[in-house]
Structure formats: C-alpha cells, structure tokens
Backbone of each chain as ProteinMPNN parsed JSONL, in Angstrom:
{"seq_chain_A": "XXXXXXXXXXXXXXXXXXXXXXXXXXXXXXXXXXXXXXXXXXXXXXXXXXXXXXXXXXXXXXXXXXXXXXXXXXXXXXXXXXXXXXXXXXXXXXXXXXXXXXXXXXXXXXXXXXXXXXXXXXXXXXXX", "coords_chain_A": {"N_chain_A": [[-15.269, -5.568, -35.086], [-13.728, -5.369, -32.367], [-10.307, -4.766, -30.242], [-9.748, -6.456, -27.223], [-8.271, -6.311, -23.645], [-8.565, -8.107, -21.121], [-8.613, -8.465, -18.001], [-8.184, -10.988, -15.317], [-9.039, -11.59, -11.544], [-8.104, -15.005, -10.206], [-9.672, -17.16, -7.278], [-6.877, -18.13, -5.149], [-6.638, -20.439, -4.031], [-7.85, -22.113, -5.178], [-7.335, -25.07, -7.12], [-4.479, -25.768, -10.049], [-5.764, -26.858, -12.174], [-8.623, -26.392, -12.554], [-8.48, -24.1, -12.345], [-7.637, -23.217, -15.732], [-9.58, -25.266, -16.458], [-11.733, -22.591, -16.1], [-10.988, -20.818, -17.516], [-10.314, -21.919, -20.305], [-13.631, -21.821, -20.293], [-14.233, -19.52, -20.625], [-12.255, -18.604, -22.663], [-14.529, -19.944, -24.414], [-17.176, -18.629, -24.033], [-16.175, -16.257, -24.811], [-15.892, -17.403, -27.767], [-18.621, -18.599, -28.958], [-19.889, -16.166, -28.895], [-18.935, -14.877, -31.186], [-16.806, -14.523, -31.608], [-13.168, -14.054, -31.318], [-9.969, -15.699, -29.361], [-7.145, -14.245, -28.696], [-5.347, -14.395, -27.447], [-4.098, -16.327, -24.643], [-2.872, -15.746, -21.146], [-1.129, -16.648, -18.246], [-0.774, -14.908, -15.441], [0.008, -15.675, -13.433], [0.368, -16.51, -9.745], [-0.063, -13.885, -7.396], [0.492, -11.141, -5.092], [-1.792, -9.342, -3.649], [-3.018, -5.934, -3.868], [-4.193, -5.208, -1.826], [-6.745, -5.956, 0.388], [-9.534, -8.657, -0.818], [-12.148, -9.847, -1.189], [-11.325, -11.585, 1.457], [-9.563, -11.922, 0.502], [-6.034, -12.703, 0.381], [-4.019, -12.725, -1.583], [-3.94, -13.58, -5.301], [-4.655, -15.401, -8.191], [-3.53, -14.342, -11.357], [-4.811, -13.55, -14.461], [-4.424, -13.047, -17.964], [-6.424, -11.923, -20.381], [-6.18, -11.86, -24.127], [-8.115, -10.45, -26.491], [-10.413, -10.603, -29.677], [-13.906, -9.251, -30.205], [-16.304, -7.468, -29.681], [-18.274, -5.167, -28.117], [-20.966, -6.869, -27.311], [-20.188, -9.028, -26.17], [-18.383, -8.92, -24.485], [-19.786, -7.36, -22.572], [-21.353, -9.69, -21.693], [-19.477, -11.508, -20.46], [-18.138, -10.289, -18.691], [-20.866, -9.705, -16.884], [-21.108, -12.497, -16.298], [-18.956, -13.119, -14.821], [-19.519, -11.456, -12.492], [-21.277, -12.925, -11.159], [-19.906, -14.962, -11.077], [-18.302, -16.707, -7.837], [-15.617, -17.344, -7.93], [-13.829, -15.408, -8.912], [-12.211, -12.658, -8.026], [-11.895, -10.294, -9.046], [-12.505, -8.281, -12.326], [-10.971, -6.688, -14.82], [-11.831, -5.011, -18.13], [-10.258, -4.01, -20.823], [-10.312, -1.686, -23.254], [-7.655, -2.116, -26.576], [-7.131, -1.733, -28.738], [-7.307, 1.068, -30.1], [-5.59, 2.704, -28.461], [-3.264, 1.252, -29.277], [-3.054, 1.448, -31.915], [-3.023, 4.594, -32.007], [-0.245, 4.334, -30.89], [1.667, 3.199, -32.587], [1.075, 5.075, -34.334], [2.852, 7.164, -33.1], [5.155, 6.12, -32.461], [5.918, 5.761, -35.403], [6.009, 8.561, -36.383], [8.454, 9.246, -35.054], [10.2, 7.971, -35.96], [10.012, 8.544, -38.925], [11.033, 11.344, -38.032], [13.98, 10.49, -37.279], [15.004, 9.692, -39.359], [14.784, 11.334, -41.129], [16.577, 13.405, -39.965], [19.079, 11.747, -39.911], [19.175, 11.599, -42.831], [20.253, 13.768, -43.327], [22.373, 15.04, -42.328], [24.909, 12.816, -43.27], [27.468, 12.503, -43.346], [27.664, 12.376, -40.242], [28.741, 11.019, -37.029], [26.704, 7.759, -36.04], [23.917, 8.596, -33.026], [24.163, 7.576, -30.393], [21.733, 4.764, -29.1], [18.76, 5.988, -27.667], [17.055, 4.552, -26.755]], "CA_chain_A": [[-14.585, -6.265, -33.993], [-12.398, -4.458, -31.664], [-9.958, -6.002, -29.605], [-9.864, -6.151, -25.734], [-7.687, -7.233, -22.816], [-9.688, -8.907, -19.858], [-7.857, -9.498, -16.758], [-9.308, -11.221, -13.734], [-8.481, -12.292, -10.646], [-8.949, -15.866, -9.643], [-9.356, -17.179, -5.978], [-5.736, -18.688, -5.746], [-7.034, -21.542, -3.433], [-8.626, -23.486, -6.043], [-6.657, -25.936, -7.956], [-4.401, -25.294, -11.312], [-6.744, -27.638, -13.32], [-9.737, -25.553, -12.284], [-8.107, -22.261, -13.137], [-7.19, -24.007, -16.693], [-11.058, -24.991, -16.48], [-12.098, -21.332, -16.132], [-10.057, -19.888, -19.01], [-11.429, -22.379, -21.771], [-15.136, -21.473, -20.19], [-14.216, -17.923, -20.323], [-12.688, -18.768, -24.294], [-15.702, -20.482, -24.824], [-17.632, -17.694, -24.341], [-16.112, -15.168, -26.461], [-16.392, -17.845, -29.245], [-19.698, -18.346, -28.831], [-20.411, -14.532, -29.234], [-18.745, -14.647, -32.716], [-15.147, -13.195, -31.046], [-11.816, -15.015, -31.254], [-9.239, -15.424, -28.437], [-5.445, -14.105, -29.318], [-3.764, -14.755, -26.24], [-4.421, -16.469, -23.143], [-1.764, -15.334, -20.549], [-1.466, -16.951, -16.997], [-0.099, -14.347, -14.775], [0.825, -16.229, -12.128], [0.054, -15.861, -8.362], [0.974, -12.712, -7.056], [0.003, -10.572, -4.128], [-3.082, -8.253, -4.253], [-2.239, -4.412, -2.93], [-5.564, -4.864, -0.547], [-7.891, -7.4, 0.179], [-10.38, -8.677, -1.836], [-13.149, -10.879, -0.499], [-10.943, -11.816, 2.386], [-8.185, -12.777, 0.155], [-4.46, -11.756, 0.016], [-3.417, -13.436, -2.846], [-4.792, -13.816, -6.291], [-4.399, -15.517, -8.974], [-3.986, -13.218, -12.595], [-5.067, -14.288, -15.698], [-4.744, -12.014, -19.253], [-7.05, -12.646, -22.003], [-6.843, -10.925, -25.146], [-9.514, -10.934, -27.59], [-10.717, -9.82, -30.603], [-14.677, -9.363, -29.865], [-17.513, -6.388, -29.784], [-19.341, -5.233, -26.738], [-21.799, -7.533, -26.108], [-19.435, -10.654, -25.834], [-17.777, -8.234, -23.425], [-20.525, -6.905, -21.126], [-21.639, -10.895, -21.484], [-18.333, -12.118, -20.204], [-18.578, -9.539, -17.145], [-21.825, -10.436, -16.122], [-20.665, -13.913, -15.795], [-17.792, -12.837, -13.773], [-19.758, -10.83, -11.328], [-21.834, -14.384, -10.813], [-18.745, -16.254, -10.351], [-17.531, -16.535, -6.769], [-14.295, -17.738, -7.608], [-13.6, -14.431, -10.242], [-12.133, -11.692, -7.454], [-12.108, -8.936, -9.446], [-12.113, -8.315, -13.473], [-11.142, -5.073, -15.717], [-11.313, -5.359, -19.404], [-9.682, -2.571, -21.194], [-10.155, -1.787, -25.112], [-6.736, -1.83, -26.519], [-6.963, -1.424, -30.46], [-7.244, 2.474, -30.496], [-4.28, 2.809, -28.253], [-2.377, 0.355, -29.969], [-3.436, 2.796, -33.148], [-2.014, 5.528, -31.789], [0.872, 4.465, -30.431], [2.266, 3.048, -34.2], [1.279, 6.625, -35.091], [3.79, 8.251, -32.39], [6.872, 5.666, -33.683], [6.021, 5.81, -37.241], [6.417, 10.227, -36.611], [9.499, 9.225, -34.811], [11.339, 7.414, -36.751], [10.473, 9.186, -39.972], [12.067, 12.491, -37.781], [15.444, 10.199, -37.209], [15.528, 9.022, -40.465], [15.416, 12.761, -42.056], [17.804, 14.104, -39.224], [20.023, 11.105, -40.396], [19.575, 12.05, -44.131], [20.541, 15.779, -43.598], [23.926, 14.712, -41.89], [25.212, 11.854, -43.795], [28.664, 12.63, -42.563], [28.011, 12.495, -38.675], [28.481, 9.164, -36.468], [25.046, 7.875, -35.459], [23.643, 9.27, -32.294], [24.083, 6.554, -29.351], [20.244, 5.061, -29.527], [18.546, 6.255, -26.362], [16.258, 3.585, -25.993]], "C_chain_A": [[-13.524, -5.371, -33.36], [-11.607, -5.203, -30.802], [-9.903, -5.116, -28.035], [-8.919, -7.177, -25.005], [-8.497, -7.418, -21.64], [-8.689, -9.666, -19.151], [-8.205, -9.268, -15.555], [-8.065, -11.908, -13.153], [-9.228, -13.607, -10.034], [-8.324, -16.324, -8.415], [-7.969, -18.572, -5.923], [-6.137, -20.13, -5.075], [-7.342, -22.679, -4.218], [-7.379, -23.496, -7.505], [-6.195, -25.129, -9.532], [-5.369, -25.643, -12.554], [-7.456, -26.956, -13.312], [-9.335, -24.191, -13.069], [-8.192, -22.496, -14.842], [-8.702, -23.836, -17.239], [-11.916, -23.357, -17.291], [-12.164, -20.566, -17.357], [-10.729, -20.39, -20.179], [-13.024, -21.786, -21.562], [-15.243, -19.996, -20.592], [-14.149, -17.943, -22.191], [-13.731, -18.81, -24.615], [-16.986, -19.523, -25.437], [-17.827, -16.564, -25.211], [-16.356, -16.166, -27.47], [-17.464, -18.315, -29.635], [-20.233, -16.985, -29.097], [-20.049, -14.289, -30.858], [-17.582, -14.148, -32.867], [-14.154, -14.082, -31.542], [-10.758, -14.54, -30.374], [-7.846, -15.166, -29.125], [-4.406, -14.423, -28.77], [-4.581, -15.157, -24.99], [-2.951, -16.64, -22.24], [-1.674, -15.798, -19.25], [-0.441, -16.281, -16.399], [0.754, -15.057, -14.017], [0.167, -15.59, -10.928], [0.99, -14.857, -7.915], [0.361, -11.932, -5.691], [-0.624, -9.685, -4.724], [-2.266, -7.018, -3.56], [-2.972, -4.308, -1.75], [-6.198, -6.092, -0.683], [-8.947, -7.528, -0.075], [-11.295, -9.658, -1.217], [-12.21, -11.582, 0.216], [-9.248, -12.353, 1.95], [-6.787, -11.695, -0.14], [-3.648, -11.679, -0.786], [-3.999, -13.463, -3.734], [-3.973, -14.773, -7.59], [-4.779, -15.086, -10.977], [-4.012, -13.758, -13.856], [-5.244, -13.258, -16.59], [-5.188, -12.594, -20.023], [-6.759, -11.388, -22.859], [-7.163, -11.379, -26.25], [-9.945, -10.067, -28.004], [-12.833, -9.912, -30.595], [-15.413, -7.803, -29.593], [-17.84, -6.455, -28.482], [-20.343, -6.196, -25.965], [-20.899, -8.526, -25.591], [-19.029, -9.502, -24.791], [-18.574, -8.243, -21.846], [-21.157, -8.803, -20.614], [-20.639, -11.706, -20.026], [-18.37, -11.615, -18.277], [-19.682, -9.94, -16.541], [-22.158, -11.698, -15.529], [-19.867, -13.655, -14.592], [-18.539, -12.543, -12.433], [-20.845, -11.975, -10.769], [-21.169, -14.788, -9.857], [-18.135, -15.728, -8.535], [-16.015, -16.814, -6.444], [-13.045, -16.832, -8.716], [-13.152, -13.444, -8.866], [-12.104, -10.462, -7.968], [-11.373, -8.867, -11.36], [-11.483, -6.797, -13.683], [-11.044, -5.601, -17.334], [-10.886, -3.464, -20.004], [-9.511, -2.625, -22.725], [-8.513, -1.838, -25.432], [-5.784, -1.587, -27.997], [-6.63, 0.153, -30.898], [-5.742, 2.993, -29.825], [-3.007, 2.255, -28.7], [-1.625, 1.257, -31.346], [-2.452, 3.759, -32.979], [-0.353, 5.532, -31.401], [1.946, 3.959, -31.345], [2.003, 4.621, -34.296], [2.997, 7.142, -34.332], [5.245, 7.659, -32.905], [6.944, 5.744, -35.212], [6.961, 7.596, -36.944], [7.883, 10.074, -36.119], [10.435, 9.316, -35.283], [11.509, 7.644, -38.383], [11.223, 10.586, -39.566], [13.545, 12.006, -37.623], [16.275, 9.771, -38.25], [16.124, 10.356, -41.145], [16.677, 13.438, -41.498], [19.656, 13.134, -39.6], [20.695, 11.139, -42.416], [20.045, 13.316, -44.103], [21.893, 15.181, -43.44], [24.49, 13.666, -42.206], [26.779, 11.416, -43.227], [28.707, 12.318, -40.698], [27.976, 10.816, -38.09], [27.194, 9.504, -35.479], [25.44, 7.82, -34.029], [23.542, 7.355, -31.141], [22.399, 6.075, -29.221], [19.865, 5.256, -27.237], [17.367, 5.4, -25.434], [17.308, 2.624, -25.159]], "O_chain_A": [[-12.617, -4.784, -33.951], [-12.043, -6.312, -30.494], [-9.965, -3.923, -27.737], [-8.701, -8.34, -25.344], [-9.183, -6.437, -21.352], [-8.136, -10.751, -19.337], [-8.443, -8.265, -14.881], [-7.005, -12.4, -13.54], [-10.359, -13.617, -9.547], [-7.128, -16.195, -8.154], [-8.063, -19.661, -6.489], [-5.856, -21.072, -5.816], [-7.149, -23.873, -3.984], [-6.882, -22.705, -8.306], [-6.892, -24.314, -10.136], [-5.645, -24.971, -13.547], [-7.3, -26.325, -14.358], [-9.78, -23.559, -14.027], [-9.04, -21.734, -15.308], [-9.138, -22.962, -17.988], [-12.405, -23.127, -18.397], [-13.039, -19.94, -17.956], [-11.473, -19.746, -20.919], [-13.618, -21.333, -22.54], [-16.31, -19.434, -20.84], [-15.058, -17.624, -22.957], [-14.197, -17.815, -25.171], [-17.554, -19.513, -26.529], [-18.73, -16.077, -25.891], [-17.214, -15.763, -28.256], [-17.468, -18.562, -30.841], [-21.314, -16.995, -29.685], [-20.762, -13.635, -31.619], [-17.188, -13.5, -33.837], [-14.556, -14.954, -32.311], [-10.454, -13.348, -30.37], [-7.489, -15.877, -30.064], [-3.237, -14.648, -29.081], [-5.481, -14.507, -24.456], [-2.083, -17.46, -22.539], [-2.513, -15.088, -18.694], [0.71, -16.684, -16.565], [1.984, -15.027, -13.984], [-0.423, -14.509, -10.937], [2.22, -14.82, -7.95], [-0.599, -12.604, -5.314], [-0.402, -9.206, -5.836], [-1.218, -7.081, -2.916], [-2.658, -3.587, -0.802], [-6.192, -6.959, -1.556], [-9.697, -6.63, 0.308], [-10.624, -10.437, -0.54], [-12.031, -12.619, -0.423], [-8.295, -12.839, 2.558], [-6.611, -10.567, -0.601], [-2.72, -10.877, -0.883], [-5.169, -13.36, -3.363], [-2.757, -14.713, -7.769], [-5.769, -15.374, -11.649], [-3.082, -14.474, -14.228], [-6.11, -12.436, -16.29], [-4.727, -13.631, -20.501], [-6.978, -10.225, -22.521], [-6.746, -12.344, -26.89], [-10.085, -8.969, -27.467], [-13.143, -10.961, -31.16], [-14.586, -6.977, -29.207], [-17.767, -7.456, -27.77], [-20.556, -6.359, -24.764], [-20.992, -8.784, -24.391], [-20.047, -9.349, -24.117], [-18.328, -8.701, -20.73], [-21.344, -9.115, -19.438], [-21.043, -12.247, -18.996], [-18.527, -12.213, -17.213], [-19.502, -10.618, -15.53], [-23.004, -12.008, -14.69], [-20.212, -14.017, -13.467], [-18.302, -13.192, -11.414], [-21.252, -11.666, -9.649], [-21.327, -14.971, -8.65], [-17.683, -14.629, -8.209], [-15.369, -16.672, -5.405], [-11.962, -17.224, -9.151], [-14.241, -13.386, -8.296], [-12.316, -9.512, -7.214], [-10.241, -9.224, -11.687], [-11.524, -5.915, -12.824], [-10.261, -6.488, -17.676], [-11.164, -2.315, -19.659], [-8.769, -3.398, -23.33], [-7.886, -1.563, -24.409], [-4.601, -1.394, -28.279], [-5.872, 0.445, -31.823], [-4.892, 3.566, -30.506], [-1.897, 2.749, -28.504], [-0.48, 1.571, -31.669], [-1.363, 3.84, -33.547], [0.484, 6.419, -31.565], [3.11, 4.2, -31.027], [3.008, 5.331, -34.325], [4.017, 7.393, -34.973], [6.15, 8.263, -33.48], [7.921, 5.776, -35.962], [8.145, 7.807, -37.203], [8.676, 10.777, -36.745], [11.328, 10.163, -35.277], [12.461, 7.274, -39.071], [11.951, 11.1, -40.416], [14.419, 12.859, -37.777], [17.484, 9.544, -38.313], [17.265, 10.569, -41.557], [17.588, 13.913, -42.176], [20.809, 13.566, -39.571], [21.757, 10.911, -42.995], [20.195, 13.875, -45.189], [22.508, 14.837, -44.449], [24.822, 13.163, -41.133], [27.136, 10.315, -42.809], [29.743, 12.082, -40.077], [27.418, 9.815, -38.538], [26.786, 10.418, -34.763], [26.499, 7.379, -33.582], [22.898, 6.334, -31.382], [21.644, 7.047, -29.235], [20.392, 4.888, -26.187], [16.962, 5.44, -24.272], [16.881, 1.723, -24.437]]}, "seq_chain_B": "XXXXXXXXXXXXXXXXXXXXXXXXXXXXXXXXXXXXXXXXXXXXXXXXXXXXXXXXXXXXXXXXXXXXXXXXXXX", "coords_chain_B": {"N_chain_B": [[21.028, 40.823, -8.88], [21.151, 38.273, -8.797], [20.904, 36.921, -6.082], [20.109, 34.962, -4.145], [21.834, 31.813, -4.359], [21.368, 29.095, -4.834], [21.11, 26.813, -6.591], [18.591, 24.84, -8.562], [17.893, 21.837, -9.815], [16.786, 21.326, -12.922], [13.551, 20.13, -13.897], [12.325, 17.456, -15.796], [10.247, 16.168, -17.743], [10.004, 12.249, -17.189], [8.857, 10.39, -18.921], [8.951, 11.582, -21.321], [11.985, 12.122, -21.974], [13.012, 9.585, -22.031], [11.813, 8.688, -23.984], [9.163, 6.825, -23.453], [6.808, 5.388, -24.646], [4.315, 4.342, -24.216], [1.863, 3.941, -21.361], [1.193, 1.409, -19.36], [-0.983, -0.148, -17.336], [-0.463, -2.558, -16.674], [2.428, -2.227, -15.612], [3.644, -2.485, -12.991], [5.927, -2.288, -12.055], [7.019, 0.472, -13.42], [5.13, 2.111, -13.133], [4.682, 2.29, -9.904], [6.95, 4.167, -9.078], [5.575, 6.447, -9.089], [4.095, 6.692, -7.514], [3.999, 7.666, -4.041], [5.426, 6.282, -0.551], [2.286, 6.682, 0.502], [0.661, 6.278, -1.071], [-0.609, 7.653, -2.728], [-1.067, 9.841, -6.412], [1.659, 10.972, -7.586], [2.333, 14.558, -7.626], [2.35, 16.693, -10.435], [4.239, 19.507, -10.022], [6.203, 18.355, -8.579], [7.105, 15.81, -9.693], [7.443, 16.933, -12.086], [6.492, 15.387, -14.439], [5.226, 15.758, -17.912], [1.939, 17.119, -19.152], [0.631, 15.872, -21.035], [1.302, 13.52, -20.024], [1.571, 12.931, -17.726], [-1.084, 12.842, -17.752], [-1.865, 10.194, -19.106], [-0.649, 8.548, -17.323], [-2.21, 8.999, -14.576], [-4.883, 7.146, -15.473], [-3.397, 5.141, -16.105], [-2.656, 4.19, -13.324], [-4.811, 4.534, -11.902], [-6.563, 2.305, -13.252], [-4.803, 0.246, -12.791], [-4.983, 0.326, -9.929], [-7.976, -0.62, -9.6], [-7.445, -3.383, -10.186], [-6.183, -4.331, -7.871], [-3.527, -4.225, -8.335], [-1.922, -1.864, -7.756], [-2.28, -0.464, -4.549], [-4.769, 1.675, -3.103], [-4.58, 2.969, -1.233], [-2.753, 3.158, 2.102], [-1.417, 2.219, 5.418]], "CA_chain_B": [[19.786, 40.122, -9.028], [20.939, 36.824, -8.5], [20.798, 37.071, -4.881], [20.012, 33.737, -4.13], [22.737, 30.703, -5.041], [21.402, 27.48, -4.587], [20.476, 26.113, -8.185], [17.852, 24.039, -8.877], [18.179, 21.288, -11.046], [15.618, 21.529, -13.892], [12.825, 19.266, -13.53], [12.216, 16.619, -17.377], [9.273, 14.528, -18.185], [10.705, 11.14, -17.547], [8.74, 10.115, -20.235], [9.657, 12.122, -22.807], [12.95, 11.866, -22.089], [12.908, 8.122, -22.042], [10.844, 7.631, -25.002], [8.166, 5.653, -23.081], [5.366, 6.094, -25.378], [2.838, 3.59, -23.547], [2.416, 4.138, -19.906], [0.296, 0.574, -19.164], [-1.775, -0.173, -16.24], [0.295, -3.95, -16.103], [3.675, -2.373, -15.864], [3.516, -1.994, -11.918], [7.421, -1.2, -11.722], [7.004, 2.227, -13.649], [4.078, 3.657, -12.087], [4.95, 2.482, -8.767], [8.238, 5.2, -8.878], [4.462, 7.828, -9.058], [3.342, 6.543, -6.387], [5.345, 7.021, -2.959], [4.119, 6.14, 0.555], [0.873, 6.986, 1.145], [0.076, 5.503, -2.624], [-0.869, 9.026, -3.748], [-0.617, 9.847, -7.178], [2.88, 12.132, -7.184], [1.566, 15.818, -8.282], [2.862, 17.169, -11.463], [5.204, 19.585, -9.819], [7.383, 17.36, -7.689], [7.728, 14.426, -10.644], [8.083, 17.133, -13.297], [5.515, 15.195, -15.629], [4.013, 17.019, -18.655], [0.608, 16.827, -18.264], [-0.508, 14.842, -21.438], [1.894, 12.471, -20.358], [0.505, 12.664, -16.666], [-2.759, 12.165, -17.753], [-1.895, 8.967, -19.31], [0.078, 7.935, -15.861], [-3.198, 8.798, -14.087], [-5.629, 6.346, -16.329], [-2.588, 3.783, -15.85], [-2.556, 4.135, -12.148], [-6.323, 3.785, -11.613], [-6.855, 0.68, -13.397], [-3.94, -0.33, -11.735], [-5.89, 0.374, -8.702], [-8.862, -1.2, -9.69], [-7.055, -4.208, -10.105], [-5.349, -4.549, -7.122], [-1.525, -4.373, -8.663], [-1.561, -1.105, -6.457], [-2.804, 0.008, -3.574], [-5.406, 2.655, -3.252], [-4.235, 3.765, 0.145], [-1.784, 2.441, 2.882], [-1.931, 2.844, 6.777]], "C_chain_B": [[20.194, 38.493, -8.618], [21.623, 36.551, -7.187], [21.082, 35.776, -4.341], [20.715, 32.315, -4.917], [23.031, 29.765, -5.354], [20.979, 27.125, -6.057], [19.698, 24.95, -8.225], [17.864, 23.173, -10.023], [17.015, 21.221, -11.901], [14.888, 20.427, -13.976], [12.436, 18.545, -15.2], [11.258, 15.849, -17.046], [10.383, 13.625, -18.101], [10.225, 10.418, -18.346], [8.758, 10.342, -21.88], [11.18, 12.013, -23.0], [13.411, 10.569, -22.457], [12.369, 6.866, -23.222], [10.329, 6.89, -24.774], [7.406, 6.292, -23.714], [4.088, 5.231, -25.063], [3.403, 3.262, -21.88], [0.945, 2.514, -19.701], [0.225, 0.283, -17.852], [-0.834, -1.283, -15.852], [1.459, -3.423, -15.573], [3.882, -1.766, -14.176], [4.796, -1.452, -11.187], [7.707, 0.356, -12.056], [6.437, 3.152, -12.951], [4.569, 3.207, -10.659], [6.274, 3.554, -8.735], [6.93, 6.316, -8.928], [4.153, 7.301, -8.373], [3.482, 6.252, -5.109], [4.179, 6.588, -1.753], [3.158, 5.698, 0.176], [0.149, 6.714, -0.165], [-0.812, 6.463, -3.073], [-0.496, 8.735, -5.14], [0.337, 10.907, -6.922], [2.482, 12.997, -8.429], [2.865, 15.939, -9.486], [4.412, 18.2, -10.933], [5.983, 19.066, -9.183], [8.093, 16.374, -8.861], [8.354, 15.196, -11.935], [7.704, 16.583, -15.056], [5.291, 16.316, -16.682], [3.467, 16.544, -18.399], [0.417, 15.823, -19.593], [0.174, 13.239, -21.2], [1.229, 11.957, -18.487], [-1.095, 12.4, -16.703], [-2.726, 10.637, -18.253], [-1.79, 7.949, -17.875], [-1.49, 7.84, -14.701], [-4.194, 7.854, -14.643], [-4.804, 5.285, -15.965], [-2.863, 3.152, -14.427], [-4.142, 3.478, -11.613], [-6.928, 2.71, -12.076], [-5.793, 0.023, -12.763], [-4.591, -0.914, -10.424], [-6.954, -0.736, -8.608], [-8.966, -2.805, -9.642], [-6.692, -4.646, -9.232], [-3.95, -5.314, -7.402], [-1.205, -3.083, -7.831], [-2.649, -0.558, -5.534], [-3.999, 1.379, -3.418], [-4.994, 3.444, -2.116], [-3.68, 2.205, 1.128], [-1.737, 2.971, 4.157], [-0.52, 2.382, 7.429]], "O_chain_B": [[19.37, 37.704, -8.154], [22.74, 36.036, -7.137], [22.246, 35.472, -4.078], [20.19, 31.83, -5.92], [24.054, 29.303, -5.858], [19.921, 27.736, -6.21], [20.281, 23.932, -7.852], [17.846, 23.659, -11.154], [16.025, 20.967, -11.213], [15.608, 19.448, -14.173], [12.218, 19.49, -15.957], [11.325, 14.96, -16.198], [11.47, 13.844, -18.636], [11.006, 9.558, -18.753], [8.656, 9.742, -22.95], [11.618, 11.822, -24.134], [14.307, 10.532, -23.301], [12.353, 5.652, -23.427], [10.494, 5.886, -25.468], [7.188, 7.497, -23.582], [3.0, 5.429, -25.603], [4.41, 2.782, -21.359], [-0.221, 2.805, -19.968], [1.227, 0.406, -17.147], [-0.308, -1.145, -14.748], [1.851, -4.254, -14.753], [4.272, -0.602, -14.08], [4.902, -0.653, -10.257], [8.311, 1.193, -11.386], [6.722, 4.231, -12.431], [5.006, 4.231, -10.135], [6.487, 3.5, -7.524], [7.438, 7.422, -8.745], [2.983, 7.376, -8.746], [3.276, 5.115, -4.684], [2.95, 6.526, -1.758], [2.972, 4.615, -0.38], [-1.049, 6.991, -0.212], [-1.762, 6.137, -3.785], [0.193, 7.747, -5.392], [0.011, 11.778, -6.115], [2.327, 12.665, -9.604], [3.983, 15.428, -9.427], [5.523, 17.83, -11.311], [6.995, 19.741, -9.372], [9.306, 16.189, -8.955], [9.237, 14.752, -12.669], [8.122, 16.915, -16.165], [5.192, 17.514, -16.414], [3.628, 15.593, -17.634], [-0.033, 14.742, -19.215], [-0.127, 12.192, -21.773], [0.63, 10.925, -18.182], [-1.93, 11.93, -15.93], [-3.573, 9.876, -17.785], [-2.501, 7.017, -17.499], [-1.792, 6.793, -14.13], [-4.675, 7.564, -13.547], [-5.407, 4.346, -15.447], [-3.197, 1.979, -14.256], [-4.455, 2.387, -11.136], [-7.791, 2.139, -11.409], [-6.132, -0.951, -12.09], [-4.703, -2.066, -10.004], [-6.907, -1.623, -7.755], [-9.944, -3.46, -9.284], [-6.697, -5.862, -9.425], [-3.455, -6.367, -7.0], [-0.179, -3.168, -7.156], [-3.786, -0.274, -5.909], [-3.461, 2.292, -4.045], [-5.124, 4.667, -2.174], [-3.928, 1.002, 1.047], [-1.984, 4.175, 4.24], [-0.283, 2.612, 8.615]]}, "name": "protein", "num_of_chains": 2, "seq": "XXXXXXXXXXXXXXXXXXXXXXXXXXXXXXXXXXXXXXXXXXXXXXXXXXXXXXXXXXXXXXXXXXXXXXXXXXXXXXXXXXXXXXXXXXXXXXXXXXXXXXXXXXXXXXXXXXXXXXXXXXXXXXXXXXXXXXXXXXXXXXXXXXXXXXXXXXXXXXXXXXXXXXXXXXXXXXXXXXXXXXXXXXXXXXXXXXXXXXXXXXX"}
C-alpha cells in the first residue's frame, strides 16, 4: 500500500451537498479497491490561475489515501468521465514523506552533537 | 586589482538558509516569490537557488501548474 494525495477540482456551481456527495463516491471507491481514506480535506473555493472548461472558479478538494495503483488509475478514469471533476492530480507522497524524516532526523542529530561539544555556550536562537 | 567598487551582495539558497526541507506543490505563497510576472520559473542565477533545491521548486511549480494554483503564462 502506498499512500497518495488526490486533489481535484470541482465545478463550484453545483451545490455543497453534491460536492459532500462526490467525496464519499470518490471514498467509496478507494474502499472498494481494498485502500483506506486518511483525510478528506475541503479546500474551499478559490480562484483557478486560468480557465478550465469555461470556469474561473473551482472548487478544491484533498484526499489522502492509503491505496496501490490500480485504485488510483481507477479513481482517475472516473474523474476524466465526470463532467463536474475540472481537473485532478494525484501525487504519491510516502517516499517523500520518507525522506524528508531522513533530512530532520540528520539534522537534529548534528544540533544535538554541536550542543553536546559546547555544554557551556547559550543555545543558538532556533532559526526556524 | 580591485578596480571596480560596487559590491555585490552574495546570492543564498533561500532554502537552505531557511531550513525549508519540503518545497510542496499546495504551498502557493512560497513558490509564487519563483515565479514573477510573466509566471516564468525564476532562473537559478537571479534567485540564487542551489540546484537540488531548484529542482525540487521546479516539480513543485509544475504540479502547481497543472492544477491551476498557478498560472502557466499571463498576458
């Protein structure tokens, strides 16, 4: 199972219930494939940068889900059906996730040692 | 030799400096500061990027794109 974020745009015109609608059908799907949902996120309406099947507006929806390829390419092929889906991307997000614990773990075992060498010094203002 | 007197201020990854260690496609306030006008990506020497940190920024930017959170071009 790998996990993935999947975020579409829906046509903002149609009703909150509907959108609501969408999202469980969309759940549905991955759990039907054998996936499980982790987060369903409702962007909010926001402005597009360009227009999208005539529209100027969208409304953004984040899924993320734990789920394999096919539920994926499944999920998409629905989308590109739907007329009321303006535009998806899903984006893996487990391996980057991966790495990016690696880069603070190396961090913060280099601030810990630089803090054990100098026991005497006052700690370093944090720069985050 | 040092003819010339104007000094240049030294150009820093703003992400190394900053300790951003995930440049994400959602975060349309960061990358938009790479992307002026004409919704170019802003070249390596002008922003002062390293590159593996500009290569992330590029990957961010284009799903960005793809999304429409930015612009691909502006008239």
């Amino acid at each position: 199972m790998r996990k993935y974020e999947i975020m579409f745009i829906v046509d903002p015109n149609l009703p909150e219930d509907e959108i609501d609608q969408l999202n469980t059908q969309v759940a549905g799907m991955v759990t039907d494939g054998g996936g499980s949902v982790v987060e369903t996120e409702k962007m909010g309406r926001r402005r597009l940068a360009y227009e999208v099947k005539r529209q100027t507006d969208g409304f953004y929806v984040l899924l993320t889900v734990e789920a394999n390829g096919e539920i994926v390419s499944e999920v998409e092929r629905r989308f590109r059906v739907m007329d009321t889906v303006l535009r998806y991307i899903t984006v893996r997000v487990d391996e980057t996730e991966k790495k990016l614990e690696k880069v603070r773990a190396i961090r913060q075992s280099k601030t810990d040692r630089r803090n054990a060498k100098q026991p005497a010094s006052p700690e370093q203002p944090a720069a985050n | 030799m040092a003819q010339k007197q104007f000094y240049r201020r030294r150009k820093v990854c703003k992400f190394c400096v900053e300790n951003i260690d995930s440049i994400n496609y959602k975060d349309t306030k960061l990358l938009s500061q790479f992307v002026p006008e004409r919704a170019k990506i802003l070249p390596r020497r002008i922003s002062g990027v390293c590159s593996p940190h500009q290569r992330q920024l590029n990957d961010a930017i284009q799903k960005a794109r793809s999304i429409a959170l930015l612009p691909y071009t502006t008239d």
